[in-house]
Backbone as a chain_set.jsonl record, in Angstrom:
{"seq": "XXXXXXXXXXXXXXXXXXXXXXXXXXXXXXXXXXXXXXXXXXXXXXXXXXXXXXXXXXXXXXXXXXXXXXXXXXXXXXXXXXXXXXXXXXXXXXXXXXXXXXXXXXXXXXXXXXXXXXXXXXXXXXXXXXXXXXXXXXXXXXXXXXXXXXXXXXXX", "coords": {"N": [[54.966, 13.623, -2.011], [57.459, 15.421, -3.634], [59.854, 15.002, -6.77], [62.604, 17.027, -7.248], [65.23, 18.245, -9.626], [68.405, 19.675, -9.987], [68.833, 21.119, -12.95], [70.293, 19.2, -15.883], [70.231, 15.878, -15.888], [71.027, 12.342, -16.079], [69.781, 8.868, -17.008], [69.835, 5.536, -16.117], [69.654, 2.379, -16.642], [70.315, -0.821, -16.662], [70.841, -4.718, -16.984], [71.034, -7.805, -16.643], [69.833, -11.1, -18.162], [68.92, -14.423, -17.172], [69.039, -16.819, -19.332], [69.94, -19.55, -19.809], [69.495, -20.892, -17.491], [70.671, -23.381, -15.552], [73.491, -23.587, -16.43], [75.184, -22.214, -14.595], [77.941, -21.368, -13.805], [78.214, -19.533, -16.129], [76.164, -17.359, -15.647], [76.834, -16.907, -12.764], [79.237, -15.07, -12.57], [78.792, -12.934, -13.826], [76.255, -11.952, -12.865], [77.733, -10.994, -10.088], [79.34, -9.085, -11.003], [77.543, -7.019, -11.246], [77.118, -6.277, -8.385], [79.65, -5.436, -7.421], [80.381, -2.872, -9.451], [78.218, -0.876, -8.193], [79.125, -0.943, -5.817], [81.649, 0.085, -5.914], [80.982, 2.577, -6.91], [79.406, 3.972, -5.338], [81.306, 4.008, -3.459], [82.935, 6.295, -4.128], [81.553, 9.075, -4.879], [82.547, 11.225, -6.441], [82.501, 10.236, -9.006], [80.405, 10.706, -10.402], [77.8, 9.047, -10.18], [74.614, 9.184, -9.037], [73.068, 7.637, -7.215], [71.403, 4.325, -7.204], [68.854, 1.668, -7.862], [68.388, -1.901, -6.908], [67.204, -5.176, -8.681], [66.145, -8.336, -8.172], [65.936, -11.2, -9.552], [65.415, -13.809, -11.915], [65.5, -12.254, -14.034], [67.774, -9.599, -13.862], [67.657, -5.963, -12.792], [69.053, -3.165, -12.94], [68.913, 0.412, -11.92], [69.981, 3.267, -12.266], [70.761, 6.924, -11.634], [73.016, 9.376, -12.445], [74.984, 12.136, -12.805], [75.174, 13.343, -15.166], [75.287, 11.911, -18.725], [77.95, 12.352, -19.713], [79.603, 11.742, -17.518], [78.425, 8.965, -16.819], [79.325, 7.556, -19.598], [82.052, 8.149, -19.288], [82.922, 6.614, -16.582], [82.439, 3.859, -17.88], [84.16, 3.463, -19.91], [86.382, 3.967, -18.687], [89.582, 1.992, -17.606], [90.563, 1.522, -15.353], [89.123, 0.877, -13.914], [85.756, -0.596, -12.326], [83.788, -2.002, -14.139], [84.858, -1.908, -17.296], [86.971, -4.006, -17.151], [84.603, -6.008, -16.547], [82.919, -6.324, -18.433], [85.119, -7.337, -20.523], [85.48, -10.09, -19.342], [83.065, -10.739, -19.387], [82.521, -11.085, -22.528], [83.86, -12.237, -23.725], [83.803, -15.083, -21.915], [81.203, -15.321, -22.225], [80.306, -13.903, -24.465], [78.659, -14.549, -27.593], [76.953, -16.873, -27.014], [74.31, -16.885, -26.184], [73.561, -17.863, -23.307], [73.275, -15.705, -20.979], [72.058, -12.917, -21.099], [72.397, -9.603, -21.497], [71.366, -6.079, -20.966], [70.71, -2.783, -21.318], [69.785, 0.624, -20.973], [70.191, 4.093, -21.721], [69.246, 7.45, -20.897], [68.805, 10.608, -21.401], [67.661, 13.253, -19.2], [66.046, 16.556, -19.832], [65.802, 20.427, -17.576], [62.215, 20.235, -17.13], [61.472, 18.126, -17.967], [60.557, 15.954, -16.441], [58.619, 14.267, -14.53], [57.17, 13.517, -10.795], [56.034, 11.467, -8.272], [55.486, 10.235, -5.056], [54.443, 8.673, -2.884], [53.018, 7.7, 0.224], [55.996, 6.397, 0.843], [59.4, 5.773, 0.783], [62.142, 7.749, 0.841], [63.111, 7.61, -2.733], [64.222, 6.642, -6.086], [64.713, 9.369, -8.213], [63.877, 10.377, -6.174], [65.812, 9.854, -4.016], [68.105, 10.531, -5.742], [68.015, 13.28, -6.141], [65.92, 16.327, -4.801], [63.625, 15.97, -2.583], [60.566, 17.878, -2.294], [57.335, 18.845, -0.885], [54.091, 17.413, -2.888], [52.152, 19.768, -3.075], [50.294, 22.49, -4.105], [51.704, 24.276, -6.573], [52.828, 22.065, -7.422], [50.675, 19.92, -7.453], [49.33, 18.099, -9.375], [50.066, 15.898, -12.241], [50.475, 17.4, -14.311], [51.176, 19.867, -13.666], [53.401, 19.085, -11.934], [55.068, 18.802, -14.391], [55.218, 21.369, -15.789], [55.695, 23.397, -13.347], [58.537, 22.364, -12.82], [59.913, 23.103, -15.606], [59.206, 25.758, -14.955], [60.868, 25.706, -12.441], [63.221, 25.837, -13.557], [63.878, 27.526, -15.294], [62.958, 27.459, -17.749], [59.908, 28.099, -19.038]], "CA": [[56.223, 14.294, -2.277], [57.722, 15.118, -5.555], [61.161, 15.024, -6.539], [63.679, 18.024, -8.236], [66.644, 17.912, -9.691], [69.177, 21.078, -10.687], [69.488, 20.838, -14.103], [69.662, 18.209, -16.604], [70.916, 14.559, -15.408], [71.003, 11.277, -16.717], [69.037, 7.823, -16.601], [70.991, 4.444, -16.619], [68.851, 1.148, -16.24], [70.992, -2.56, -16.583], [70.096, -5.772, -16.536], [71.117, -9.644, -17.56], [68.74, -12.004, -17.7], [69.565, -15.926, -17.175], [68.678, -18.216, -20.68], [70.411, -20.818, -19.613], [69.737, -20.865, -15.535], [71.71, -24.503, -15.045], [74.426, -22.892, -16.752], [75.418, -21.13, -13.34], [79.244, -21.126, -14.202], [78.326, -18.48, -17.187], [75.316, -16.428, -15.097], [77.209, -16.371, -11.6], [80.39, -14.426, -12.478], [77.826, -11.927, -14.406], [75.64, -11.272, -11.339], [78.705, -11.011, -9.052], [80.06, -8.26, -11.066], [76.968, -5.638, -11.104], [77.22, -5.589, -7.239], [80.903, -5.141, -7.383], [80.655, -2.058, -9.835], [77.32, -0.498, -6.974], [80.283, -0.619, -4.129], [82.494, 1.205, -6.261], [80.392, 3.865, -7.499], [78.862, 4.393, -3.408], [82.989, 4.468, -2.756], [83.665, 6.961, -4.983], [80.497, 10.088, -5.551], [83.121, 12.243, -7.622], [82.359, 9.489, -10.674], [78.846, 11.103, -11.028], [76.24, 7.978, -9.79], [73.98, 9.983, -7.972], [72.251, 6.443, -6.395], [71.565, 2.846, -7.578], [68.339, 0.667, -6.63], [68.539, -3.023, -7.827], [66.13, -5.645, -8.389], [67.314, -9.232, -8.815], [65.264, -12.732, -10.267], [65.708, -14.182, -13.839], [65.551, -10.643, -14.847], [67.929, -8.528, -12.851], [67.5, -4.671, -13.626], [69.721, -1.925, -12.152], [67.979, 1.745, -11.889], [70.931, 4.706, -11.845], [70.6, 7.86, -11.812], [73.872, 9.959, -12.839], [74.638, 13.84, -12.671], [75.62, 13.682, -16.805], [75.617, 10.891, -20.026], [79.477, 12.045, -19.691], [79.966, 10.727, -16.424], [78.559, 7.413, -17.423], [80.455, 7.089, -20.183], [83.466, 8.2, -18.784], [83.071, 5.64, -15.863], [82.23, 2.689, -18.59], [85.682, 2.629, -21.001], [87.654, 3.935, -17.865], [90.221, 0.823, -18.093], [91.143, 1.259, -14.184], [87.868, 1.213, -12.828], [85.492, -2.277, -12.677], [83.062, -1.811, -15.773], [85.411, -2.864, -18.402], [87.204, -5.299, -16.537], [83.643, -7.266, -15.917], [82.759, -6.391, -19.465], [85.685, -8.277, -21.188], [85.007, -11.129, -19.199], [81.512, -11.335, -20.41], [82.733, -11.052, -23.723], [85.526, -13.863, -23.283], [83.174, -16.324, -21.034], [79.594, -16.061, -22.736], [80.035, -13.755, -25.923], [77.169, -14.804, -28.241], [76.731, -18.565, -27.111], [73.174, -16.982, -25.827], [73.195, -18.342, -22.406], [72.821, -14.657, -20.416], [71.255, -11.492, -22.212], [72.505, -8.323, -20.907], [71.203, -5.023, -21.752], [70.821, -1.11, -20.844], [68.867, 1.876, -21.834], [70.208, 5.304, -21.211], [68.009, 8.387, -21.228], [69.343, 11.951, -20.845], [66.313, 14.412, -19.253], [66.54, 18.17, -19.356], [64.767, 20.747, -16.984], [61.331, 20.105, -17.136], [61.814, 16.605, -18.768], [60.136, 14.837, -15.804], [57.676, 14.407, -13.138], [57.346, 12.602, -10.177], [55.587, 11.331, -7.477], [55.72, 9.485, -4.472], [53.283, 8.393, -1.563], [53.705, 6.494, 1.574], [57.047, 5.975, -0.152], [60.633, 6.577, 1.542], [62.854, 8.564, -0.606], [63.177, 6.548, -4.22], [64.794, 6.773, -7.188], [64.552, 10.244, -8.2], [63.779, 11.493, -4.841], [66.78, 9.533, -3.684], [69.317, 11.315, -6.06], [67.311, 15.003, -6.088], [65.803, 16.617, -3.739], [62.196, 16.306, -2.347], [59.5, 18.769, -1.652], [55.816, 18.641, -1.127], [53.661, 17.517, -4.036], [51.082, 20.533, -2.884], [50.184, 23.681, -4.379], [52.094, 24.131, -7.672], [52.967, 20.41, -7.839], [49.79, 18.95, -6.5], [49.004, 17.346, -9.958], [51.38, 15.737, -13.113], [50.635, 18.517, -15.623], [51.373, 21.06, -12.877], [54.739, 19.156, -11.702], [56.016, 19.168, -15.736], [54.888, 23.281, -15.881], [56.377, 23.664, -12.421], [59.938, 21.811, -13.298], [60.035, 23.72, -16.524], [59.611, 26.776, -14.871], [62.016, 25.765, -11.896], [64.726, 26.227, -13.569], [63.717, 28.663, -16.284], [61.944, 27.072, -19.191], [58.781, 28.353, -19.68]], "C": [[56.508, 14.208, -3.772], [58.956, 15.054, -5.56], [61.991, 16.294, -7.472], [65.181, 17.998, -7.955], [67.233, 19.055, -10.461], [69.72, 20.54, -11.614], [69.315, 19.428, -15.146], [70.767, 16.927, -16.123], [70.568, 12.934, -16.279], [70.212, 9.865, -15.979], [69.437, 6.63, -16.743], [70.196, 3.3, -16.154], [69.743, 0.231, -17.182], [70.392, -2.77, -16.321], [70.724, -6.923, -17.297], [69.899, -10.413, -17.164], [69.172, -13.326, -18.413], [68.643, -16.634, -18.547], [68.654, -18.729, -20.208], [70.417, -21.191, -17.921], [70.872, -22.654, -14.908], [73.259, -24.35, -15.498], [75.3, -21.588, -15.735], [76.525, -20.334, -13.496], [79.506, -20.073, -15.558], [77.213, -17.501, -16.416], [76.005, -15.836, -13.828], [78.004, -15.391, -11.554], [79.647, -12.6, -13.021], [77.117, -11.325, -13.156], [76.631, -11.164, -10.346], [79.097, -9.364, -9.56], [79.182, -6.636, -11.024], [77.219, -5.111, -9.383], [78.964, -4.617, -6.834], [80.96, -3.422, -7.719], [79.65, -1.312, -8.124], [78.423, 0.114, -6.288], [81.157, 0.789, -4.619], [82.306, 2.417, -6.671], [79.45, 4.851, -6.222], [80.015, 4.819, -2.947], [83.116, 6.316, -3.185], [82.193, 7.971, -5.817], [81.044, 10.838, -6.41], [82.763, 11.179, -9.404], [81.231, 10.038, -11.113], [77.767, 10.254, -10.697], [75.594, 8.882, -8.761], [73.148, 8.639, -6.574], [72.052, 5.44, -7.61], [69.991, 2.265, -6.825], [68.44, -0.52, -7.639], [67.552, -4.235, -7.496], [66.45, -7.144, -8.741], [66.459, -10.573, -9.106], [66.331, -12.784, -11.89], [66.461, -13.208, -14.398], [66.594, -9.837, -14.25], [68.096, -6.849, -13.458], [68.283, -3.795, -12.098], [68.978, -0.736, -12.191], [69.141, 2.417, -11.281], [70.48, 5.378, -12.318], [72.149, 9.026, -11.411], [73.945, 11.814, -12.969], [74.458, 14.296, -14.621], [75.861, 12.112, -17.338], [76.938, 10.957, -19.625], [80.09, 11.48, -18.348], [79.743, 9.388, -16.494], [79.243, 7.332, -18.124], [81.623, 6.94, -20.378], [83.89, 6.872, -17.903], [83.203, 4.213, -16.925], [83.558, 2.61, -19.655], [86.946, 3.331, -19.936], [88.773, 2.55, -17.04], [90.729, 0.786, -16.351], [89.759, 1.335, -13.075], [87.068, -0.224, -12.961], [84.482, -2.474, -13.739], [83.838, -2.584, -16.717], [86.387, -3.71, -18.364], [85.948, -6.636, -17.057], [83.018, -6.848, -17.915], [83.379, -7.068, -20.88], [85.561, -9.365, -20.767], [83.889, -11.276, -19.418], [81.866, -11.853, -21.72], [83.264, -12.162, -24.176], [84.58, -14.864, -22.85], [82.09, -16.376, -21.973], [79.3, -15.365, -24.168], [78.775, -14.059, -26.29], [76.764, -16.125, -28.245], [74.773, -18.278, -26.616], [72.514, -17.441, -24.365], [72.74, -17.518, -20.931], [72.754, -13.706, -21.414], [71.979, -10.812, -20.721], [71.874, -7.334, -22.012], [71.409, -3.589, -21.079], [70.249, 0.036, -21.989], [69.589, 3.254, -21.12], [69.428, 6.85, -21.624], [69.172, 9.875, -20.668], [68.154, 12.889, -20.697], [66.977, 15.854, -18.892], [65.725, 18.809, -18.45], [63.579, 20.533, -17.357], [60.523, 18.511, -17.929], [61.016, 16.031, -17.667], [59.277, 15.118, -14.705], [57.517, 13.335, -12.191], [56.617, 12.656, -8.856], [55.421, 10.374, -6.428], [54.696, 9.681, -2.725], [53.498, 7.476, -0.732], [55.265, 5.712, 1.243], [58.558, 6.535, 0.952], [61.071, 7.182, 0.402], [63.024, 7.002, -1.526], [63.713, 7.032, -5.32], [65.027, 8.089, -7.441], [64.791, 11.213, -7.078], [64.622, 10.88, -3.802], [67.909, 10.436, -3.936], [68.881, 12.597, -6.575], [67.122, 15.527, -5.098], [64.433, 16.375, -3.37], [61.421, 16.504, -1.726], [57.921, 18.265, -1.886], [55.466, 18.599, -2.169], [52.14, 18.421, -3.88], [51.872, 21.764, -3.996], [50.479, 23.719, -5.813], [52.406, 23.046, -8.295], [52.151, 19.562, -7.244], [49.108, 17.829, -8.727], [50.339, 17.108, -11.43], [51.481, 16.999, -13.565], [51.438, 19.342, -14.949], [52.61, 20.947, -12.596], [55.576, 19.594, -13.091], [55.834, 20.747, -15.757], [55.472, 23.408, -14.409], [58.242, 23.341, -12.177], [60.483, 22.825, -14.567], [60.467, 24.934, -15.422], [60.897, 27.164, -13.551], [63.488, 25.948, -11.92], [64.876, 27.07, -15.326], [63.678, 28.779, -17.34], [61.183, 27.143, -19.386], [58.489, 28.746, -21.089]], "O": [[56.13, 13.475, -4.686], [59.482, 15.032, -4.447], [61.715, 16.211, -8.669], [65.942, 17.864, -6.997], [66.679, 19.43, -11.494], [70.677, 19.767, -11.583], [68.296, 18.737, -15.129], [71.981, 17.114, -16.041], [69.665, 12.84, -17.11], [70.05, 9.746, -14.764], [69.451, 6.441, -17.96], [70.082, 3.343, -14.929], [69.876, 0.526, -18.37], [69.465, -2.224, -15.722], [70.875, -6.886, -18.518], [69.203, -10.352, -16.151], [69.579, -13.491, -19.563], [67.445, -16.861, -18.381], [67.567, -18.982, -19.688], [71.359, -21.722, -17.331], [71.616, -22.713, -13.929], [74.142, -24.982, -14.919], [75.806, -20.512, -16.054], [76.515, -19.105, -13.428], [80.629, -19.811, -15.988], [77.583, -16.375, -16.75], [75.943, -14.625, -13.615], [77.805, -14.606, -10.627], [79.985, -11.483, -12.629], [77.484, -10.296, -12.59], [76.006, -11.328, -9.299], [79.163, -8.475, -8.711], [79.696, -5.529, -10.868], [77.445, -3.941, -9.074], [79.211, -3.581, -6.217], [81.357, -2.63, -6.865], [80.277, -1.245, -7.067], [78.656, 1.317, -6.171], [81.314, 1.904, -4.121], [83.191, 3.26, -6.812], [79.019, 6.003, -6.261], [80.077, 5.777, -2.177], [83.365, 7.264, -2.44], [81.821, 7.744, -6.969], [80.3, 11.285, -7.283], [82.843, 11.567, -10.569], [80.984, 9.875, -12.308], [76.658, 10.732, -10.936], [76.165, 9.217, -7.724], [72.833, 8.857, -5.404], [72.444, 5.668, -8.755], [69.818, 2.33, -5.608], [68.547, -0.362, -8.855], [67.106, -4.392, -6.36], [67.129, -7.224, -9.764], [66.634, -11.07, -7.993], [67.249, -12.235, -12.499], [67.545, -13.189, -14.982], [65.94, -8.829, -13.98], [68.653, -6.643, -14.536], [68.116, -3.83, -10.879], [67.94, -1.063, -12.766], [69.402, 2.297, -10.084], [69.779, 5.154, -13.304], [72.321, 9.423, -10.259], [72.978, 12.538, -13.201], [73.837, 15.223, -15.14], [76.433, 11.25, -16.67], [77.41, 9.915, -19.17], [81.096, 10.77, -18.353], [80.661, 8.595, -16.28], [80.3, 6.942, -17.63], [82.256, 6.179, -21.11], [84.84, 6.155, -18.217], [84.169, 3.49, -16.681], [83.82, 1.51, -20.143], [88.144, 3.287, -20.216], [88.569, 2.295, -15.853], [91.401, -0.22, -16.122], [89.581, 1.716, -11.918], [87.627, -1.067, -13.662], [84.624, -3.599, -14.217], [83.572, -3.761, -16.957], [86.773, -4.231, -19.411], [86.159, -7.7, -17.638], [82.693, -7.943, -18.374], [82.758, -7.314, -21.914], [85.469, -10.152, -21.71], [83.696, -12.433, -19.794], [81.539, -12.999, -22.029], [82.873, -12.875, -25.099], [84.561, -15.765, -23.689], [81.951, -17.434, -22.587], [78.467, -15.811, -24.957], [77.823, -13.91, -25.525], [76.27, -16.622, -29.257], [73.994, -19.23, -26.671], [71.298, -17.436, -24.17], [72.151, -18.066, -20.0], [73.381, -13.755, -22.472], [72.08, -11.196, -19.556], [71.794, -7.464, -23.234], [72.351, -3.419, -20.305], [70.284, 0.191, -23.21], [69.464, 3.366, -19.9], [69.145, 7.114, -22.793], [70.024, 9.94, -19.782], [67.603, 13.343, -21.7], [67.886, 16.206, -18.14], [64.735, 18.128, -18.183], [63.708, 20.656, -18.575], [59.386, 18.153, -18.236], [60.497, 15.094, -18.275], [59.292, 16.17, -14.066], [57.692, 12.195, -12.621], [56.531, 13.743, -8.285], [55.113, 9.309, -6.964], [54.487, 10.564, -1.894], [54.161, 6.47, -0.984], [55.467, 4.517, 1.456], [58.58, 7.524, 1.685], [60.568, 7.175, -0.722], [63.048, 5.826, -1.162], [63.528, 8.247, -5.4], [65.938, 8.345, -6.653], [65.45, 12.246, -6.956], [64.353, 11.218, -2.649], [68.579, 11.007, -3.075], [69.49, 12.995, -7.567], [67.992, 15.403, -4.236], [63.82, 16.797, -4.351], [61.153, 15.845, -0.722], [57.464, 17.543, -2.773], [56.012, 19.388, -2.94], [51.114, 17.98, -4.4], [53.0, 21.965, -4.445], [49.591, 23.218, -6.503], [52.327, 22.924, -9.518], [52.555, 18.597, -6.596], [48.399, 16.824, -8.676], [51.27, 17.891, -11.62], [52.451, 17.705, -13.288], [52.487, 19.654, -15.514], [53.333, 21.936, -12.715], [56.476, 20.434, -13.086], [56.961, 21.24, -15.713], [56.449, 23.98, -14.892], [58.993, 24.024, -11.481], [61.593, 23.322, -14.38], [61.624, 25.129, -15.049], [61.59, 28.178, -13.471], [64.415, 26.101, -11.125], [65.781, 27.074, -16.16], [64.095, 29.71, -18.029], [60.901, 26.258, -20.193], [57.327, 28.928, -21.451]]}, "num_chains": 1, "name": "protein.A"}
C-alpha cells in the first residue's frame, strides 16, 4: 500500500529525553504532559492533528501529522489549550539545569513532496492520516510514487 494525501500538510516529530533518569520529580511531570496534549488533540479534530503515534524509553519521540504548519502553531501559543500550559512548567521546573532535553522538528511537504510505502503493515503514519491505495501499477516503485504524487494533484 501507499499512502496520499490532498494537498500539502505538515510533519511534527517531539521528544524529551531523560539526562538525569533519578531525577524523576523533573522527567515525570514532562512525560505526563505529552499524553495529556494526544487526548486533547483526538478530542478535538477541528485543531488540525490529523493522528499521533508515540514511542516512549530514554528517548521518547512523538510522530504528528497535521493538515497545515498554521494549525500547529496556532494550537502551540493558544493560551487555553494544554501546550503552553505544560510548556511554562518546563520552563519554571527544569529550564536549563540540563536534567531533560526536549526537542521537535517540523517539516512542511507539498504535493509530490513524499513517498510511501507500507507492507504487512496496518495503516501507519501517513497512511493513518491520508488515504491508502495499492502500491501497484503507477505506484509500484519509489520514483514512480514521487512522479505519481506530483502528478496527483497537478505538478508535473
Amino acid at each position: 500500500m501507499t499512502a496520499t494525501m490532498p494537498g500539502e500538510f505538515c510533519v511534527f516529530l517531539i521528544g524529551m529525553r531523560i539526562n538525569q533518569p533519578l531525577k524523576i520529580h523533573k522527567w515525570l511531570p514532562v512525560a505526563r504532559s505529552l499524553p495529556r496534549m494526544v487526548r486533547e488533540l483526538e478530542a478535538h479534530k477541528e485543531l488540525g492533528c490529523l493522528v499521533s503515534h508515540a514511542w516512549f524509553g530514554r528517548t521518547t519521540i512523538l510522530l504528528q501529522y497535521w493538515r497545515s504548519a498554521a494549525c500547529l502553531l496556532e494550537y502551540a501559543t493558544n493560551k487555553d489549550r494544554e501546550h503552553l500550559p505544560a510548556w511554562a512548567a518546563f520552563t519554571s521546573a527544569v529550564g536549563n539545569s540540563g536534567d531533560v532535553g526536549i526537542w521537535h522538528e517540523t517539516y512542511t511537504v507539498k504535493p509530490g513532496g513524499h513517498e510511501t510505502i507500507y507492507h504487512n503493515m496496518p495503516p501507519f503514519g501517513l497512511g493513518r492520516a491520508g488515504s491508502l491505495i495499492p502500491a501497484t501499477g503507477d505506484y509500484q516503485s519509489a520514483k514512480q510514487r514521487f512522479t505519481s504524487s506530483s502528478t496527483l494533484h497537478g505538478k508535473r
